[in-house]
N, C-alpha and C positions, 0 to 999 in steps of 0.2 A: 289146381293143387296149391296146397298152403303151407308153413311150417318145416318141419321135418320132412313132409311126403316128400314135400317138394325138392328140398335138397337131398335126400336122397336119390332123384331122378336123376342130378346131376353127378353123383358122384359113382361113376362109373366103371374105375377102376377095379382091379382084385385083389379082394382083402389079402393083407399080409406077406405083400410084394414090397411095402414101404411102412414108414411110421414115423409118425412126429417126435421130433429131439426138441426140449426147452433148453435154449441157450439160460442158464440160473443167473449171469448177471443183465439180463433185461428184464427176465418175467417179475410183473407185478400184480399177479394173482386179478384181475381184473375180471375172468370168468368169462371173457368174452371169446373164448374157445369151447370152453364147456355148454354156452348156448347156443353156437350156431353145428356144433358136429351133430349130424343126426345118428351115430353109431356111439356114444357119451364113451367115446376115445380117452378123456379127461377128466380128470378130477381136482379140486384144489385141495391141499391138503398145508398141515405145518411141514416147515423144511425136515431132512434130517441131519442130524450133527455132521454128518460125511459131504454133503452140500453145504451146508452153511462155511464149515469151514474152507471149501476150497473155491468159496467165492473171493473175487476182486474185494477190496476195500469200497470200491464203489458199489460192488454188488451187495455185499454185508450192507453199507446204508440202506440202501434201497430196499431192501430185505427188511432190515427192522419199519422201517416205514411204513412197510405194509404188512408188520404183524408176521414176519418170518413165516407167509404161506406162499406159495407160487402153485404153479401146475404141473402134475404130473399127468407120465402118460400109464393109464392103468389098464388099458387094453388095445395096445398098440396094433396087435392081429385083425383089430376086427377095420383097422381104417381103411377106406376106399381110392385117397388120395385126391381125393375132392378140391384141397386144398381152400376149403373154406375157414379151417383157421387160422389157416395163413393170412389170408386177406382182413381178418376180423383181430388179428392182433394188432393194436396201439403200439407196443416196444418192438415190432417186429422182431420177438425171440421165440421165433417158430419154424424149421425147416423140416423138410420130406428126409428121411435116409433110406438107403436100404433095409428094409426087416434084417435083422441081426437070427431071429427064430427061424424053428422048421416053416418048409410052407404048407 
């Protein structure tokens, strides 16, 4: 198995037991979560005004840097807990929490 299939073998967990939280002053929209999750958990998108402003000074630079997009989570339900994009983030601004939703 290649790809996706593949990481989907590994990711074992039950959806919607946890989900990925973007700390906004590391993410730098890199997308290198949105290609390794086999369930497209992720998306990048432009910031919005309620994150931008309540980022760090440091995190506003880093923000305009890179075009004020980062990553959201837009289907947090469906993650496995695989934790592949954990390990594929560069700023490590990526942690497991507990699902906050019904299960």
């Amino acid at each position: 198995m290649t790809g996706a299939r593949a990481a989907t073998s590994e990711c074992k967990g039950e959806p919607g037991r946890v989900a990925p939280v973007v700390d906004r002053n590391r993410c730098e929209a890199k997308e290198d979560c949105v290609r390794v999750c086999p369930y497209d958990v992720f998306e990048i998108r432009s910031l919005t005004r309620e994150d931008r402003a309540a980022l760090s000074l440091l995190g506003k630079l880093k923000a305009w840097a890179h075009g004020n997009r980062q990553a959201y989570v837009v289907r947090g339900a469906d993650c496995h807990a695989c934790q592949l994009c954990i390990e594929a983030c560069p700023e490590q601004a990526l942690t497991l929490a507990p699902s906050r939703g019904p299960r």
